[in-house]
C-alpha positions as CSV (number, residue, x, y, z in Angstrom):
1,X,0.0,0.0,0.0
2,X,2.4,2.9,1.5
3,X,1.0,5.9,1.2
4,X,-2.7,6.7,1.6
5,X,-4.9,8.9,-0.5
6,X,-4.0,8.1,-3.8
7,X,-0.8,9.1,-3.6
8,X,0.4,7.1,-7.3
9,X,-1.9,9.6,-8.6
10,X,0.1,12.4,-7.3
11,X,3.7,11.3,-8.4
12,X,1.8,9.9,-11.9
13,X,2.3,12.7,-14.2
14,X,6.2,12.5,-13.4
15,X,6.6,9.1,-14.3
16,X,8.9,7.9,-16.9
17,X,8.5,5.0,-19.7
18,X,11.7,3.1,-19.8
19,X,13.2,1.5,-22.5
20,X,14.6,-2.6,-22.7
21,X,18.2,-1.1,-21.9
22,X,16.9,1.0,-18.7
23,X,18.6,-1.7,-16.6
24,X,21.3,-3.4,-18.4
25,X,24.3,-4.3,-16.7
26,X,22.6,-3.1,-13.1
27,X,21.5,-4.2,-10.1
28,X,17.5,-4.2,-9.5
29,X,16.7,-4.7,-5.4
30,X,12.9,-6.1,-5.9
31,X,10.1,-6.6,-2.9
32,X,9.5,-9.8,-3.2
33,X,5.9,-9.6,-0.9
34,X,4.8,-7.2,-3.5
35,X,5.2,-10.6,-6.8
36,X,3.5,-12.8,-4.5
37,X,1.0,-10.4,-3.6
38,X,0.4,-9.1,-7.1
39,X,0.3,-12.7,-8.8
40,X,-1.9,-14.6,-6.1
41,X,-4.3,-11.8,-6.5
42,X,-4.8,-11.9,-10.5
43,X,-4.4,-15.7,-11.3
44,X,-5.3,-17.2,-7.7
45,X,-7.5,-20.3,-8.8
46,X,-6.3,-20.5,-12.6
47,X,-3.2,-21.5,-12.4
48,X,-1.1,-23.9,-10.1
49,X,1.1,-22.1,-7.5
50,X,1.0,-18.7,-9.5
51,X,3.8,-17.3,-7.7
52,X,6.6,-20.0,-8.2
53,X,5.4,-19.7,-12.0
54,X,5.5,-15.6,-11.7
55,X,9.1,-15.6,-9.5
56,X,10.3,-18.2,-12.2
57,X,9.4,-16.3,-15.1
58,X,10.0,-13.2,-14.0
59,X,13.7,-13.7,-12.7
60,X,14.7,-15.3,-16.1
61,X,13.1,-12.1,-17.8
62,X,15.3,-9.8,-15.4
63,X,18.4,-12.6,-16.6
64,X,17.5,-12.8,-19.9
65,X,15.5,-9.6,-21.4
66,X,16.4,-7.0,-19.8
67,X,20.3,-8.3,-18.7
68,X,20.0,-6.7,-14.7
69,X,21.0,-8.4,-11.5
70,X,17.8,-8.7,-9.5
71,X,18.6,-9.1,-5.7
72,X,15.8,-10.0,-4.0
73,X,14.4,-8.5,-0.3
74,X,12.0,-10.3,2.1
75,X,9.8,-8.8,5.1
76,X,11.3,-9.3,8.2
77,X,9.3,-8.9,11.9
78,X,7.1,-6.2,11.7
79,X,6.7,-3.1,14.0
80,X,4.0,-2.8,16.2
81,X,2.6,-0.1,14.6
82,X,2.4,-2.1,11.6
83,X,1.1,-4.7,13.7
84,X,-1.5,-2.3,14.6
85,X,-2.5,-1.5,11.0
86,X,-2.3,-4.9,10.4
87,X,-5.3,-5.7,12.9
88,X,-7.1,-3.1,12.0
89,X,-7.1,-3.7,7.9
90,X,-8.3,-7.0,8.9
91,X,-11.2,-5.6,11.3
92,X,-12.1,-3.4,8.5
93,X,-12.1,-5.7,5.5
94,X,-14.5,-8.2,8.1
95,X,-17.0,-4.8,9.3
96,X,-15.8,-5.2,12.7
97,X,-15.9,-2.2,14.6
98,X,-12.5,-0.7,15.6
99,X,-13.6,0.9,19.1
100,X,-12.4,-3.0,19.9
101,X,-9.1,-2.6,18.1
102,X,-6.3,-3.5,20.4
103,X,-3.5,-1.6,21.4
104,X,0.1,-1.7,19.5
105,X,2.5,-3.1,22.4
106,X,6.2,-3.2,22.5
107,X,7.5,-6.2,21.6
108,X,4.4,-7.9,20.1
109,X,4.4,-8.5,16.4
110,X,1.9,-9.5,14.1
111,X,2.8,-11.8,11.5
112,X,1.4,-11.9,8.3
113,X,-0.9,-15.3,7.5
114,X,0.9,-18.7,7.1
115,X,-0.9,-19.1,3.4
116,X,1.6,-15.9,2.6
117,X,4.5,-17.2,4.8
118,X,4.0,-20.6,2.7
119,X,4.3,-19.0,-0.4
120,X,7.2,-16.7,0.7
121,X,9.1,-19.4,1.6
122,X,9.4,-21.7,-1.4
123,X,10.0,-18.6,-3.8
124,X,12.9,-17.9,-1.7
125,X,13.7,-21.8,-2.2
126,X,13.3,-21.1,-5.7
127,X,15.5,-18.3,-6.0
128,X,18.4,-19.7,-3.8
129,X,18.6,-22.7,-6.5
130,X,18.5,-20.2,-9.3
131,X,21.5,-19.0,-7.5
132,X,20.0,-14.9,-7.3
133,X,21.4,-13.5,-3.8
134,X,18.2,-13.2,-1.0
135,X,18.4,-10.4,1.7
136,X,15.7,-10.5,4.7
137,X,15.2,-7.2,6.0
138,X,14.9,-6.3,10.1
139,X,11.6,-5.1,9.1
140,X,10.2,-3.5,6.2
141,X,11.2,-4.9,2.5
142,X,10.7,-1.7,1.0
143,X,12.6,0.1,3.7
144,X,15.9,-2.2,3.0
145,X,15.3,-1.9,-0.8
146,X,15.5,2.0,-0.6
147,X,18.7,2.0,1.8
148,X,20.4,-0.5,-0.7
149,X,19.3,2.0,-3.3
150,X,20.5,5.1,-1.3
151,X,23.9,3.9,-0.5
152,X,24.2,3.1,-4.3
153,X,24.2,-0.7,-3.9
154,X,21.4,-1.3,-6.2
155,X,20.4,1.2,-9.3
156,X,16.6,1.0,-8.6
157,X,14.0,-0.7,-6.6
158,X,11.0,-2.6,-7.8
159,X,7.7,-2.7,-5.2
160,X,4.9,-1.2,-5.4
161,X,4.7,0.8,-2.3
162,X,4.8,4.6,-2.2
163,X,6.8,4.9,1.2
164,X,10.1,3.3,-0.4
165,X,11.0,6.7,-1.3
166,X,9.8,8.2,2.5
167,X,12.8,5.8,2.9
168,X,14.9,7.6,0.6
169,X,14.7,5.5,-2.2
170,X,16.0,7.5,-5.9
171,X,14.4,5.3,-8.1
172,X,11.2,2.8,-7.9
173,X,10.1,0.6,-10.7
174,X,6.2,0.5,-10.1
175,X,4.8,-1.8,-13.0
176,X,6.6,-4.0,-15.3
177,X,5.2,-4.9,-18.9
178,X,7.5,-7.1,-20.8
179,X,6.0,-6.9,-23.9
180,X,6.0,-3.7,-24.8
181,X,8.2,-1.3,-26.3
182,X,8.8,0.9,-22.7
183,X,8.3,-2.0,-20.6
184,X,9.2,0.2,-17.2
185,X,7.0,2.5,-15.3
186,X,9.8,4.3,-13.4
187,X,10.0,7.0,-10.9
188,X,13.1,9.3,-10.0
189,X,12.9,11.3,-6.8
190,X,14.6,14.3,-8.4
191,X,11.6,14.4,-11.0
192,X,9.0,14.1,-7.6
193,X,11.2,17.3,-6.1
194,X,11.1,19.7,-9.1
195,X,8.1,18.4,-10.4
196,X,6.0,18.7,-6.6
197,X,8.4,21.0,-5.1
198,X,8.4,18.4,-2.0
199,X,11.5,16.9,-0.7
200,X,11.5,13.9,2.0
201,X,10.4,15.4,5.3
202,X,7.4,16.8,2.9
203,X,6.3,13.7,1.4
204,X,7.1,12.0,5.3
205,X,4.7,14.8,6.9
206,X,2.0,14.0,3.9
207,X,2.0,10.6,4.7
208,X,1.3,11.7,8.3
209,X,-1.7,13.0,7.4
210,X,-3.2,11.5,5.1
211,X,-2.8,7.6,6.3
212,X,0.4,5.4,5.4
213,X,0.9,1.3,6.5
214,X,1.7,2.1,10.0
215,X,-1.4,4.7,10.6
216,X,-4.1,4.0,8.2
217,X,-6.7,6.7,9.0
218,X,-4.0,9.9,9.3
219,X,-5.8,12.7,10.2
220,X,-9.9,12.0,9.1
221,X,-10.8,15.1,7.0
222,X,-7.8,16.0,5.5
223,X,-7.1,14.7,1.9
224,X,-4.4,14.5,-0.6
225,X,-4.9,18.3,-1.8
226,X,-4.9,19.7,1.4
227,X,-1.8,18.0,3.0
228,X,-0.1,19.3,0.2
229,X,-0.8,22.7,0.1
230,X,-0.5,22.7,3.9
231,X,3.3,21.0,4.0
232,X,3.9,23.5,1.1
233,X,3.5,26.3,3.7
234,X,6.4,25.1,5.8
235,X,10.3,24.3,4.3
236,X,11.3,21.2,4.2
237,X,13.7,21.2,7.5
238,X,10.9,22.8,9.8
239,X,7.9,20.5,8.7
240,X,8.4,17.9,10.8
241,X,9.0,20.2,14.0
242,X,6.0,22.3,13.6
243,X,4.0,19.0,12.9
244,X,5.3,17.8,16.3
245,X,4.1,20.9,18.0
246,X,0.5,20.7,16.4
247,X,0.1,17.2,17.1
248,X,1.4,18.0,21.0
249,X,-1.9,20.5,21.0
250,X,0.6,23.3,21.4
251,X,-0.8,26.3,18.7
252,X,0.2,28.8,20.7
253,X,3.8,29.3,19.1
254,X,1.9,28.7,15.6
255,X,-0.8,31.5,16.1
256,X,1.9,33.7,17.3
257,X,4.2,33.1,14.0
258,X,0.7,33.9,12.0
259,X,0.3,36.9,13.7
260,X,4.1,37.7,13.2
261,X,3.4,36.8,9.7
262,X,0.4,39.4,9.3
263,X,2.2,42.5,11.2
264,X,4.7,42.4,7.8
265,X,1.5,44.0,5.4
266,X,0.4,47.3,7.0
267,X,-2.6,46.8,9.3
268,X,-5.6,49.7,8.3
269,X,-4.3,52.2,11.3
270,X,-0.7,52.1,10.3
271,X,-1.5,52.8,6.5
272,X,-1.4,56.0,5.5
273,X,-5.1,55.2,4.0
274,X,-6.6,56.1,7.2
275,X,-10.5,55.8,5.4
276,X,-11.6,53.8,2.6
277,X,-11.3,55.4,-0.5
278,X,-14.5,56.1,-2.9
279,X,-14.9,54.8,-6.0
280,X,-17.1,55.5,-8.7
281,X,-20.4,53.1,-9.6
282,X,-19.9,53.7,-13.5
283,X,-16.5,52.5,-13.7
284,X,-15.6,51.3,-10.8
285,X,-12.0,53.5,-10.4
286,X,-11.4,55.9,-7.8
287,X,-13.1,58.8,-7.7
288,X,-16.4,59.8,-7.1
289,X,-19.7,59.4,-10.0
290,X,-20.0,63.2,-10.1
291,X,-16.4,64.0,-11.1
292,X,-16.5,61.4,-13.3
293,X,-19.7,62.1,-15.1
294,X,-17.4,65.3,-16.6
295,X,-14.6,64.3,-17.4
296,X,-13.7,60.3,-17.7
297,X,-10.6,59.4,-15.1
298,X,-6.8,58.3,-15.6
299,X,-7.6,54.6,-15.6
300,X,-10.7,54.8,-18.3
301,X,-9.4,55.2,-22.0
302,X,-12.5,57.2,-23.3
303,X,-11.7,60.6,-24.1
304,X,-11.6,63.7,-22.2
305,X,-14.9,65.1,-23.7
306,X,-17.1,61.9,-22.4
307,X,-17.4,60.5,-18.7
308,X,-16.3,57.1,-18.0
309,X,-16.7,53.8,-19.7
310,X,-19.3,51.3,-17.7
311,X,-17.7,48.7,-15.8
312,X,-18.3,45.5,-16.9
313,X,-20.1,42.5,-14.7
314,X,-17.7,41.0,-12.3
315,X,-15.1,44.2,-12.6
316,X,-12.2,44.4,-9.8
317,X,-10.1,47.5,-9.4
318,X,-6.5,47.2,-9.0
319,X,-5.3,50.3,-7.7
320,X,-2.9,50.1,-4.9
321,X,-5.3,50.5,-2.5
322,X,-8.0,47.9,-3.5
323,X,-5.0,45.3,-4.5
324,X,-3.2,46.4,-0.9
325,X,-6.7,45.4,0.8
326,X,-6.7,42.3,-1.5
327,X,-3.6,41.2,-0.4
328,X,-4.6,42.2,3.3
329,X,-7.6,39.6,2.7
330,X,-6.1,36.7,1.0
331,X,-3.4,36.2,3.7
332,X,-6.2,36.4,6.6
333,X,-8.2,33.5,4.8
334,X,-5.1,31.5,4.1
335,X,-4.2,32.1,8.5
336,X,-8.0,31.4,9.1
337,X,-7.3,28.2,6.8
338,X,-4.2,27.0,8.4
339,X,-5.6,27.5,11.9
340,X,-8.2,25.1,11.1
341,X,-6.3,22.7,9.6
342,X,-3.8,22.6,12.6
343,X,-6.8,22.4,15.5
344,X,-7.9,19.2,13.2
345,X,-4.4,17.7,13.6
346,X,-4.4,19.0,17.0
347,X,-7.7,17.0,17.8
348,X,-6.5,13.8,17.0
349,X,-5.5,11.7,19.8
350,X,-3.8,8.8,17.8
351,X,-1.5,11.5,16.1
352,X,1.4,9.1,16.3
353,X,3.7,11.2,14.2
354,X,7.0,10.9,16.3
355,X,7.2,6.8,16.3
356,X,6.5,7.3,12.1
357,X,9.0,9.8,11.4
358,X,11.9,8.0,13.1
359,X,11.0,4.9,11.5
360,X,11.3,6.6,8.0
361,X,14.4,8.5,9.4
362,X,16.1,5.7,10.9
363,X,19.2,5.4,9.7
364,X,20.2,2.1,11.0
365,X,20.9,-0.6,9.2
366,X,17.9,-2.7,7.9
367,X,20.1,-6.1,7.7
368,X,21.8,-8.1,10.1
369,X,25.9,-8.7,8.5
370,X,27.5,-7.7,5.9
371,X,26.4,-7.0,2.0
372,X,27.2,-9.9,-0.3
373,X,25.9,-9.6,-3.3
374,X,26.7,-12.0,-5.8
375,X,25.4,-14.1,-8.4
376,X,25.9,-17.6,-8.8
377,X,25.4,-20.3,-11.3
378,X,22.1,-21.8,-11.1
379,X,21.7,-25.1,-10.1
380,X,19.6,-26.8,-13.1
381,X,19.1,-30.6,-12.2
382,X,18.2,-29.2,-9.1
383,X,15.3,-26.9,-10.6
384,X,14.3,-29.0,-12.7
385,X,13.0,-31.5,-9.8
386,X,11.9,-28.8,-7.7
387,X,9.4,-27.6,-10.2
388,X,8.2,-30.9,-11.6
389,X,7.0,-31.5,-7.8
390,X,5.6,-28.3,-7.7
391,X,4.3,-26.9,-11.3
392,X,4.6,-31.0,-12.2
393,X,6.1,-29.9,-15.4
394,X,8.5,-32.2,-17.8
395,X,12.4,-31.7,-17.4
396,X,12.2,-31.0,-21.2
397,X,9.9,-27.9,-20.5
398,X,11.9,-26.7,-17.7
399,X,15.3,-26.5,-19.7
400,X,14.0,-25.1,-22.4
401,X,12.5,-22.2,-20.4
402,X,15.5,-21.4,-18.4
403,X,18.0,-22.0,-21.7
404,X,18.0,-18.2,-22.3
405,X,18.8,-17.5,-18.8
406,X,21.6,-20.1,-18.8
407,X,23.3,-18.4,-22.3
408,X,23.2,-14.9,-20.7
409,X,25.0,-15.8,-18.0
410,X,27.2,-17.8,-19.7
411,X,27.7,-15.0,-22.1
412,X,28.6,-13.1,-19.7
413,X,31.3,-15.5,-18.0
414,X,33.0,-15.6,-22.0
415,X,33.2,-12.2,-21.8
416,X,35.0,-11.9,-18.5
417,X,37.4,-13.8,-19.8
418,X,36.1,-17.6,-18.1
419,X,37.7,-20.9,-19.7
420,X,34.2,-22.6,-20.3
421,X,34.0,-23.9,-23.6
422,X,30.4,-24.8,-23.1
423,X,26.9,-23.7,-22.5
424,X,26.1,-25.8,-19.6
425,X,28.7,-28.2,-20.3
426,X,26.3,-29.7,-23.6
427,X,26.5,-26.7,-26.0
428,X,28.7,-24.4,-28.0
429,X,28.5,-21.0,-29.6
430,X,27.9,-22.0,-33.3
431,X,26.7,-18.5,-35.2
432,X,24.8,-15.6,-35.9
433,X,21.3,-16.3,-37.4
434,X,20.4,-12.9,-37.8
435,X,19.3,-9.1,-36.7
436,X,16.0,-9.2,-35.1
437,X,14.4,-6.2,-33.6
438,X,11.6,-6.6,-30.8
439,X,9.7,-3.9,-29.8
440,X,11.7,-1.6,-31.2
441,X,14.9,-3.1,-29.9
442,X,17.6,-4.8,-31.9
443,X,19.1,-8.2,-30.9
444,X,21.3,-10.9,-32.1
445,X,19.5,-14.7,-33.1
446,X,22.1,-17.1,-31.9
447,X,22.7,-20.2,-32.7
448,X,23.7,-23.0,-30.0
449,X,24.7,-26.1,-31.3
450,X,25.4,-29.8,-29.5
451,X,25.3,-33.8,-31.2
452,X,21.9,-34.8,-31.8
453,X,21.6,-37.7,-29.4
454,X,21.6,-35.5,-26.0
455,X,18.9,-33.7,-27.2
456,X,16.1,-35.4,-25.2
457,X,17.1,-33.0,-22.6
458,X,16.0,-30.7,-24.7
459,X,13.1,-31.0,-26.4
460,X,9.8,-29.7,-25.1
461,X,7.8,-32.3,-24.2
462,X,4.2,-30.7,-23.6
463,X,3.3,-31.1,-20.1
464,X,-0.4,-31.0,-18.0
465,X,0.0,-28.1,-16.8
466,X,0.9,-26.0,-20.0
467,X,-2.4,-27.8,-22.0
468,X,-4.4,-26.5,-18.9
469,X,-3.1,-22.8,-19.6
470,X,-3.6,-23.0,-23.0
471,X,-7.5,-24.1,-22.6
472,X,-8.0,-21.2,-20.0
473,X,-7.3,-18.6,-22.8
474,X,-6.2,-16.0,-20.3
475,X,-6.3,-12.5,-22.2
476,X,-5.7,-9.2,-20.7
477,X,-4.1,-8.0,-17.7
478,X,-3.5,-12.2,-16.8
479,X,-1.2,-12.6,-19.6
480,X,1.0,-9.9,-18.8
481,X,0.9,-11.5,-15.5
482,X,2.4,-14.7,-16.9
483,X,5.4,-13.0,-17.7
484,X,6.4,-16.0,-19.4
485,X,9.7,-15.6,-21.9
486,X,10.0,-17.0,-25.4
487,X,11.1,-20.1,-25.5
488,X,14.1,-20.9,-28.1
489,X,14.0,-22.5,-31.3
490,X,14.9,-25.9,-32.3
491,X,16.0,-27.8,-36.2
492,X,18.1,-30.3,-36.4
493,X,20.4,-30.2,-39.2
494,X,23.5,-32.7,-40.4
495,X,23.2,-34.7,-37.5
496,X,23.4,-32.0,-34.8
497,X,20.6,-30.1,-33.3
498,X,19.9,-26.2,-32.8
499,X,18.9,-23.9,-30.3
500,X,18.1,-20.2,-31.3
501,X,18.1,-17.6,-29.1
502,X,17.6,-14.0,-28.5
503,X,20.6,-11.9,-27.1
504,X,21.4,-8.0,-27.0
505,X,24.1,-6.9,-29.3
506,X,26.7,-5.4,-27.1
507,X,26.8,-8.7,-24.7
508,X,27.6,-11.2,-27.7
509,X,30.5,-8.6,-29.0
510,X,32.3,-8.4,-25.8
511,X,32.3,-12.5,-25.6
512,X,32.5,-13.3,-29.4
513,X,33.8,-9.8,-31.6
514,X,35.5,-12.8,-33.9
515,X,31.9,-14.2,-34.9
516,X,30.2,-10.5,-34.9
517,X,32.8,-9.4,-37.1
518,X,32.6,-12.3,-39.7
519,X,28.6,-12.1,-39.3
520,X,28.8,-8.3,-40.4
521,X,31.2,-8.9,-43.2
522,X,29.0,-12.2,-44.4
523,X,26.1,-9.9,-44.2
524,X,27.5,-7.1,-46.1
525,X,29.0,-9.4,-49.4
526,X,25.6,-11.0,-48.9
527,X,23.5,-7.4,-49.5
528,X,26.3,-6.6,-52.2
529,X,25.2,-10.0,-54.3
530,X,21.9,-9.1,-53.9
531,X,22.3,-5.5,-55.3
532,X,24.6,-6.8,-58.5
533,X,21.6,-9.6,-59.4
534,X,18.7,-6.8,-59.0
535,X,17.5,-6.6,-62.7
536,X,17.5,-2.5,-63.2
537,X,13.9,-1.5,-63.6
538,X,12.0,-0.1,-67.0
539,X,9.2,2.0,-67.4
540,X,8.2,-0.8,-70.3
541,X,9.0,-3.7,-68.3
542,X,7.0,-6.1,-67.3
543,X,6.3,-7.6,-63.9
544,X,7.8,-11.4,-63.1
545,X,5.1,-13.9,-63.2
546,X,3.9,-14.4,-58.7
547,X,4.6,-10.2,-58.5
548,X,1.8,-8.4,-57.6
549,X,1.3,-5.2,-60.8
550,X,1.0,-1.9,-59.9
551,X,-2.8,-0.2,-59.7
552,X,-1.6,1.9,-63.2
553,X,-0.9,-1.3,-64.6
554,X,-3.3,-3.1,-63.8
555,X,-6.5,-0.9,-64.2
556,X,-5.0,0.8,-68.1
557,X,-6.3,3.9,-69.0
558,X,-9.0,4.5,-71.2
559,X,-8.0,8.3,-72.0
560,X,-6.0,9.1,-75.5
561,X,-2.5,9.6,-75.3
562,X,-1.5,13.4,-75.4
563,X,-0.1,13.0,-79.4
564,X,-2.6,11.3,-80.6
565,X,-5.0,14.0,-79.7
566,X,-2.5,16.3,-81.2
567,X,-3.2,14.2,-85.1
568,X,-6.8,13.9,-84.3
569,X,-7.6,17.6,-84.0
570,X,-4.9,18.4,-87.4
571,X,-7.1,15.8,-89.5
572,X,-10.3,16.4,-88.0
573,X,-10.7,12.8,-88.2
574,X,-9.6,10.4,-85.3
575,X,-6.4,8.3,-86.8
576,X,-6.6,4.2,-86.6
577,X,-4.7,2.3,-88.5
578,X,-5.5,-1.6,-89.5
579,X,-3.6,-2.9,-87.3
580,X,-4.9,-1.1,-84.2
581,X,-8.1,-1.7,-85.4
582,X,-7.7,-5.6,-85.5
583,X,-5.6,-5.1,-82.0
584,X,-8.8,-3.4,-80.7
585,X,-11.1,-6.4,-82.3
586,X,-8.8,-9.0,-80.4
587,X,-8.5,-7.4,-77.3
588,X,-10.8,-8.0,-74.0
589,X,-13.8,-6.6,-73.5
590,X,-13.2,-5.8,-69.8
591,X,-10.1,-3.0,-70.9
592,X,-13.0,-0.8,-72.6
593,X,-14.3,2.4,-70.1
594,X,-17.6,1.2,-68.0
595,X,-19.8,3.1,-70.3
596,X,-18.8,1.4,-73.6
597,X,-18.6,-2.1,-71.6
598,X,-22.6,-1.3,-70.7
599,X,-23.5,0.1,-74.2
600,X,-21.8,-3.6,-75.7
601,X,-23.0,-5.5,-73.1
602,X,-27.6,-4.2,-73.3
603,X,-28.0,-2.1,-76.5
């Protein structure tokens, strides 16, 4: 959740679409609670164990697609306040009253259901054989994410709560779509601050008030708009005192900064406009209707024999006295509004803004040890049982579908110099099929190439559970759920068989610049043949049988050519000689105009 009243809608219009190469080469912290959460919600009853499938999926699509390191961050033991909200979500989703709701004690934590913990627990299974690196956070996932992110550990976070960047997260990755040309819905805190004009303690202080996951009502009455405007009164390094002050009940100090704040504009018995000065009903200026009937004043533009010009309907004066009582005006109803506001924070009992703030502003750390992220080689034979217990999928299947993860990283290993030799000990870098661009992004098609009789390993072998899918027909918002990667191609061909798959340029040149350079010069003698055998094209030439003729070509005109006109109208007399004649005779009815072909065809 994070942050209450709609606060994605506020930070929407700064959101940026991301390209496929937003996170090449980086490292990606993701909340895992938010997957599980997000999956089991959409495809919960359709699909067996949605989030191994979505976790599976979705890490080889981080490997694979998109070439980042994902590390991924569990909950740890909740606070009590989150405890609190925890109880209280619970008593309002099942219309029990919450006079009855308990009291956050220290110490006490409320876990989150074992269906959830269940399903935590074998992704992280999952992921640990798939050899990504797993951090469990002292409390909040999000929270760790954003320090990991802060200290420039990671380049961006993926979760879907708003209070990673209360935090001090820089940039959150709210919504993936794979298939799609921007597949990233990405926010960067510096857009947020020029954008908003809010920094950290701002956007903390909004969450104060408007409900977050440790205090879900916030302040009752006061909504997005008007914690806004009311934490844009105060800088950044004061909000958070002056909220501790209103929610302590003390306004005394606040009503005496307003009325510090009012003394700066003249008060009515210190300006030298001791009386209100007249103005005139016609126009509306200063001045008084009799002067004005005479002789027109200095702010109408009529001329000096007529009076004034009539004011129009809804007129305002903006002399310096009217736009000095203005001014007077507008800053009493913005006092009279801020005083309000800050009796209704003041009126809350459960204003629990000081246990909040240093939870968002704790700068401990939110692990226990050291950071060490790294990536390991997954542990295949090892998968492939785990998820034909769980998914009961074939071997075959399973390989195939992790095959393009398995040839990034081993990419990757070539071009950091490693000694392997082989693709999982089975296959070797054979060629370059071809340039294929996806969604508007180029890639390599690679060939991978091992003896024909280890292929059963290999081959996808269509399982239960992929027939079941394929009857469901899942459409929409579901299948981007599925996240599911292409699979790679497979021929067999002089007793060896083929694997084709999709990898991004710059990672095959750094581990194989001998085969990109031989593919680019193959390619260009190939387009150079291919220009040499193009027959040069004539006006008078006509199309090879199988090509599809031109609409000119096809529909001929029925109009006279330009010099025949030219002899018609020098003889008088059309010209036609015997042999167009007998041409005309021989040739198809349907080349005449539609008026001579209906004339022919019924008169």
């Amino acid at each position: 959740m994070g942050v209450g009243g709609n606060f994605w809608d506020l930070l929407k219009p700064y959101a940026r679409a991301e390209g496929f190469d937003f996170l090449r080469n980086k490292r990606v912290a993701v909340d895992l609670s938010y997957w599980i959460v997000q999956q089991e919600t959409a495809l919960k009853g359709q699909i067996r164990n949605p989030h191994i499938r979505l976790t599976f999926f979705r890490t080889i699509n981080l490997f694979s697609k998109f070439g980042a390191f994902p590390v991924f961050v569990t909950d740890g033991t909740a606070s009590p306040l989150k405890s609190q909200a925890r109880i209280a979500r619970f008593f309002r989703a099942s219309g029990i009253d919450l006079s009855s709701l308990p009291v956050a004690e220290e110490g006490i934590s409320i876990e989150r259901n074992k269906a959830f913990q269940k399903c935590e627990k074998e992704c992280v299974e999952l992921l640990e054989l798939l050899g990504v690196p797993v951090l469990k956070a002292k409390g909040e996932a999000e929270a760790l994410c954003a320090q990991l992110n802060r200290e420039g550990l990671v380049d961006a976070c993926i979760t879907s709560d708003s209070d990673a960047f209360l935090f001090g997260a820089n940039c959150v990755i709210k919504n993936m779509q794979p298939n799609s040309n921007e597949p990233f819905e990405c926010y960067h805190i510096s857009d947020i601050e020029s954008g908003l004009g809010l920094r950290r303690n701002q956007l903390i202080s909004i969450s104060l008030l408007v409900g977050n996951d440790h205090n879900l009502t916030g302040v009752p009455g006061i909504g997005i708009e008007t914690a806004v405007r009311f934490v844009k009164s105060f800088s950044d390094d004061e909000i958070l005192y002056r909220l501790r002050e209103i929610g302590g009940g003390d306004l005394q100090d606040f009503q005496h900064d307003v009325n510090l704040g009012s003394s700066l504009i003249p008060s009515s018995d210190e300006s030298p406009r001791k009386t209100k000065v007249p103005h005139c009903s016609i126009c509306g200026h200063p001045g008084s209707k009799k002067a004005h009937l005479k002789f027109a004043c200095q702010y109408c533009s009529a001329t000096a024999n007529e009076g004034c010009i009539k004011k129009p309907l809804g007129f305002k004066c903006n002399c310096s006295p009217c736009d000095l009582d203005n001014k007077e005006k507008e800053q009493k109803r913005n006092e009279n509004w801020k005083l309000k506001v800050c009796r209704r924070i003041a009126s809350e009992q459960n204003f629990r803004n000081n246990e909040i703030t240093e939870m968002y502003l704790n700068k401990q750390q939110q692990y226990d040890g050291d950071y060490h992220l790294s990536w390991e080689n997954p542990k295949i034979d090892m998968i492939v049982d785990y998820l034909a217990y769980y998914q009961h999928w074939e071997p075959s299947y399973t390989r195939q579908r992790m095959f393009p993860m398995l040839s990034t990283i081993y990419l990757r290993d070539v071009a950091s110099n490693s000694k392997d030799q082989l693709l999982g000990g089975q296959y070797e870098f054979d060629s370059i099929q071809r340039v294929k661009t996806r969604f508007g992004h180029q890639l390599y098609v690679i060939n991978w190439k091992k003896p024909t009789r280890e292929m059963s390993n290999v081959i996808f072998i269509p399982s239960e559970d992929s027939d079941t899918e394929q009857e469901l027909g899942i459409a929409g918002e579901s299948t981007d759920l599925l996240d599911e990667p292409d699979s790679p191609q497979i021929h067999v061909k002089e007793g060896c068989s083929f694997l084709s798959t999709e990898e991004d340029m710059v990672l095959v040149q750094n581990a194989f610049p001998e085969k990109v350079s031989q593919f680019l010069r193959d390619k260009e003698l190939k387009e150079s043949r291919s220009r040499r055998k193009r027959p040069m094209k004539s006006e008078n030439s006509e199309s090879p049988e199988g090509v599809q003729l031109s609409i000119t070509s096809f529909y001929r005109s029925s109009k006279v050519p330009c010099h025949e006109k030219l002899e018609e109208s020098e003889t008088g007399c059309p010209k036609i000689s015997a042999d167009t004649s007998r041409e005309r005779d021989n040739e198809p009815i349907r080349n005449y105009s539609k008026s001579v072909r209906r004339k022919l065809l019924f008169d």
